[in-house]
N, CA, C and O of each residue as an XYZ file, in Angstrom:
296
protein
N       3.187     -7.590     -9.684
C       3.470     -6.221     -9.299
C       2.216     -5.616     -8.680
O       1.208     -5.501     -9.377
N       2.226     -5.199     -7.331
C       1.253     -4.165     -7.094
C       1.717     -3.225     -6.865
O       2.841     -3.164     -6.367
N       0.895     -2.040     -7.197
C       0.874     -0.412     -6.653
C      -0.026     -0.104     -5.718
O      -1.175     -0.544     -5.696
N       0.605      0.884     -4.679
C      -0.258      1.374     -3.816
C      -0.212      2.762     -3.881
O       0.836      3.264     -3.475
N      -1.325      3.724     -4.404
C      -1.144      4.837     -4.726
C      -2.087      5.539     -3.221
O      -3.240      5.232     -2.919
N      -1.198      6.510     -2.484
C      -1.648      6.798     -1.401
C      -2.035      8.793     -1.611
O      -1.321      9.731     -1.965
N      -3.412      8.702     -1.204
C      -3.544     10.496     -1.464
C      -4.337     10.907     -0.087
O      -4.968     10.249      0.740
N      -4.004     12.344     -0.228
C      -4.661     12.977      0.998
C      -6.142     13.255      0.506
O      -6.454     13.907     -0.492
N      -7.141     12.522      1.562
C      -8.106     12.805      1.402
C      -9.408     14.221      0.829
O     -10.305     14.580      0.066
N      -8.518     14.503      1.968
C      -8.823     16.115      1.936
C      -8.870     17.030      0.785
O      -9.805     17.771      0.483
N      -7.778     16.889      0.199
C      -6.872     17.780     -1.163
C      -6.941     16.890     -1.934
O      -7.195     17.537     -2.950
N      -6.893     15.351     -2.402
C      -7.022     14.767     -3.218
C      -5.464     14.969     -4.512
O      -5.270     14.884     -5.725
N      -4.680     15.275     -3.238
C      -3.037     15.503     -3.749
C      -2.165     14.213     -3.336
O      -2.060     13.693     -2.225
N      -1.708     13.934     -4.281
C      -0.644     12.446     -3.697
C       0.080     13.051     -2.497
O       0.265     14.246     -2.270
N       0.519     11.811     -1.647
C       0.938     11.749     -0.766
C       2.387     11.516     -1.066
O       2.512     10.394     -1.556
N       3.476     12.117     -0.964
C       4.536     11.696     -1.166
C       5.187     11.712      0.306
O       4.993     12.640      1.091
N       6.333     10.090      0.727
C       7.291     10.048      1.314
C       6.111      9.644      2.208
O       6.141     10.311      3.243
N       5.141      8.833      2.172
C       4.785      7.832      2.822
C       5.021      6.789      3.501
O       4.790      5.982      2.601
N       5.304      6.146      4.391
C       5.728      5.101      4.617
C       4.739      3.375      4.797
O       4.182      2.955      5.811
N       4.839      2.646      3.283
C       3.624      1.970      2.871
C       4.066      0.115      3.468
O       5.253     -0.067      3.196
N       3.702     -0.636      3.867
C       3.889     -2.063      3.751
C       2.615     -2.932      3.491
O       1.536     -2.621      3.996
N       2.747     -3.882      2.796
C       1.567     -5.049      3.031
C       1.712     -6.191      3.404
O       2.723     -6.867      3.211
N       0.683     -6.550      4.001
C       0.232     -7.667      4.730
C      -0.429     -8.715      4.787
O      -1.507     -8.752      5.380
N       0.222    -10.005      4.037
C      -0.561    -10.675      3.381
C      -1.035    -11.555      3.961
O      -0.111    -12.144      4.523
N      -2.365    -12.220      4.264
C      -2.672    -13.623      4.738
C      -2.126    -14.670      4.184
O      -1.693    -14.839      3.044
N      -2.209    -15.656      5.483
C      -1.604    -17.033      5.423
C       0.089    -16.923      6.079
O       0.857    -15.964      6.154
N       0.233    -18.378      6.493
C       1.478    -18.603      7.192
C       3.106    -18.329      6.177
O       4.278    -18.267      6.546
N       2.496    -18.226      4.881
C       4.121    -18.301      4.016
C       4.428    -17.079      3.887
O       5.579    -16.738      4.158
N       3.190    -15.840      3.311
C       3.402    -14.817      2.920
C       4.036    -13.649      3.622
O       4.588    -12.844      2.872
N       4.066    -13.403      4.869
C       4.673    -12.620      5.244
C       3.814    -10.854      4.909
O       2.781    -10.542      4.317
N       4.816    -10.105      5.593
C       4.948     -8.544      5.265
C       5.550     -8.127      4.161
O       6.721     -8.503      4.204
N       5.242     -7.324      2.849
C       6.502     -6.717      2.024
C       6.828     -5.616      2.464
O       6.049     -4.674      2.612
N       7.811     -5.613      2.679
C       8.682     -4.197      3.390
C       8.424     -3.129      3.188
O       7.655     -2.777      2.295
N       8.881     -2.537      3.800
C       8.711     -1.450      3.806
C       9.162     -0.161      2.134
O      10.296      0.066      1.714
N       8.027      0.331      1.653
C       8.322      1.423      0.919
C       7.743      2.770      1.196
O       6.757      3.049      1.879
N       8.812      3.802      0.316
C       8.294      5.100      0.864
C       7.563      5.838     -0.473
O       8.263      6.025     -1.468
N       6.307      6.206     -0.477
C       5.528      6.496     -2.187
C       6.587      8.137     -2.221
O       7.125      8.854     -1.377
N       6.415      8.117     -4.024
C       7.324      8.730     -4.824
C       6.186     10.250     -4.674
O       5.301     10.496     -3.855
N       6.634     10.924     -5.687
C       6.312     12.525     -5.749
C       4.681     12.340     -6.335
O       3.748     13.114     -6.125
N       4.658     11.058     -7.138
C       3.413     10.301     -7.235
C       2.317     10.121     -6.412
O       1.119     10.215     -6.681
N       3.030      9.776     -5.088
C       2.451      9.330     -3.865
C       1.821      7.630     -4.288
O       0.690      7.185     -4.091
N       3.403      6.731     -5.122
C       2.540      5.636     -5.133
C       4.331      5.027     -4.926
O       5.408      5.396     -5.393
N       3.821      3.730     -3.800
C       5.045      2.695     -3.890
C       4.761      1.562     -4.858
O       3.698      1.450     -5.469
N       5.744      0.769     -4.947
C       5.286      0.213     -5.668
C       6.105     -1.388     -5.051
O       7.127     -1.349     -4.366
N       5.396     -2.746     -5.472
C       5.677     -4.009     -4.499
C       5.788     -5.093     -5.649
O       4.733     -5.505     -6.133
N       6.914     -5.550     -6.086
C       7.120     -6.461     -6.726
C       6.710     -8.317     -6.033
O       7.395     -9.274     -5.673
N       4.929     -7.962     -6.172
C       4.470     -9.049     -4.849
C       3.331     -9.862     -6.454
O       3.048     -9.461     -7.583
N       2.972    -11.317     -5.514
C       2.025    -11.366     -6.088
C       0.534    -11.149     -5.359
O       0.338    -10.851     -4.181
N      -0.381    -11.368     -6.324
C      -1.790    -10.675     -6.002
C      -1.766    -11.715     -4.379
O      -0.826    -12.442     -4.056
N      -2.711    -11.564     -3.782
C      -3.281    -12.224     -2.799
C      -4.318    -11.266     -1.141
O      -4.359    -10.036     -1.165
N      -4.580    -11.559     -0.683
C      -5.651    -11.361     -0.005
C      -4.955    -10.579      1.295
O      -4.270    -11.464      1.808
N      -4.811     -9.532      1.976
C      -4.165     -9.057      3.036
C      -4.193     -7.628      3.444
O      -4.367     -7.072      2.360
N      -4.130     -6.731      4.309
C      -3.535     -6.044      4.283
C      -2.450     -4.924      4.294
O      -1.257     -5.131      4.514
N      -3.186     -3.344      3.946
C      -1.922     -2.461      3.278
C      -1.996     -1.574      4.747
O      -2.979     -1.441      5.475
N      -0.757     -1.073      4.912
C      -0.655     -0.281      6.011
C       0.332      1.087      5.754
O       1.445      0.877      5.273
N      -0.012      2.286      6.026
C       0.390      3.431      5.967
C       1.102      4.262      7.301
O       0.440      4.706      8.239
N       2.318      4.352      7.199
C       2.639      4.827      8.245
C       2.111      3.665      9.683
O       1.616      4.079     10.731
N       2.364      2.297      9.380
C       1.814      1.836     10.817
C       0.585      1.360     10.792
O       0.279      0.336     11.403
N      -0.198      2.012     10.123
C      -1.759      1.899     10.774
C      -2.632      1.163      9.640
O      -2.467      1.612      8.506
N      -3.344      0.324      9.753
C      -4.404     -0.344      8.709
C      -4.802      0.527      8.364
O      -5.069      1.439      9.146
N      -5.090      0.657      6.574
C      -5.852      1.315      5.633
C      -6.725      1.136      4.748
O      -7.550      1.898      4.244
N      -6.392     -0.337      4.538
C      -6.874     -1.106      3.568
C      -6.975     -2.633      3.488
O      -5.940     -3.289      3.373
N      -8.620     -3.454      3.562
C      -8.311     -4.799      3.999
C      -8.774     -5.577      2.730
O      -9.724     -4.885      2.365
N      -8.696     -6.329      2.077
C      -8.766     -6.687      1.125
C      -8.036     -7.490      0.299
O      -6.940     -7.920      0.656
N      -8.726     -7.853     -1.234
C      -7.648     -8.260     -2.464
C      -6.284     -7.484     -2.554
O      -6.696     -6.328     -2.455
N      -5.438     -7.426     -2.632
C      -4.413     -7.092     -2.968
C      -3.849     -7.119     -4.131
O      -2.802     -7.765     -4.147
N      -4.230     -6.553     -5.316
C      -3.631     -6.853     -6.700
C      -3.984     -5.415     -7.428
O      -4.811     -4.557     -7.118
N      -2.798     -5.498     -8.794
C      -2.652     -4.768     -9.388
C      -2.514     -3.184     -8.703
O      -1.484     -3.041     -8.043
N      -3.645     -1.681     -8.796
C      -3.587     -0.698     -8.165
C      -4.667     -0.834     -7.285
O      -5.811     -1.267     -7.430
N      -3.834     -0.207     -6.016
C      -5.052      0.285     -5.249
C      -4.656      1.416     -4.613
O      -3.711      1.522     -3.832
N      -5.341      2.180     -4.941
C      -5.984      3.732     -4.285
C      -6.116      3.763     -2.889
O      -6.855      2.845     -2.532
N      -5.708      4.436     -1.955
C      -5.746      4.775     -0.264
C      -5.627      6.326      0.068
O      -4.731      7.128     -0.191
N      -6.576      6.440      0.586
C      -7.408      7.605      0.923
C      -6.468      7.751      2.696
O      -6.553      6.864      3.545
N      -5.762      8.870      2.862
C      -5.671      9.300      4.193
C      -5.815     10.578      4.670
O      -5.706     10.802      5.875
């Protein structure tokens, strides 16, 4: 399971109704689809850990490990 908890930089207020996917390296893993973060401002990806990135609305946010929570600043 990972979480991607997405907040506005600025205000440091979750982001809700985000539109979140990740992006994992290597040829098997693929994209996990598309989710939209909750009133939380976090989606959440029934993935396992691995190395890739997270994208917000489209755009790279985050390049990295991919596991458990991660925090994204927009």
């Amino acid at each position: 399971m990972v979480t991607v908890k997405v907040v506005w930089e600025d205000t440091g207020q979750p982001a809700e109704g985000q539109r979140v996917a990740i992006g994992f390296d290597g040829l098997l893993r693929g994209v996990a689809g598309d989710e939209y973060t909750n009133s939380m401002g976090e989606a959440h990806f029934d993935n396992d850990p691995g190395s890739g990135e997270v994208y917000i609305d489209g755009s790279t946010r985050y390049r990295g490990m991919i596991q458990g929570r991660i925090v994204v600043y927009i």
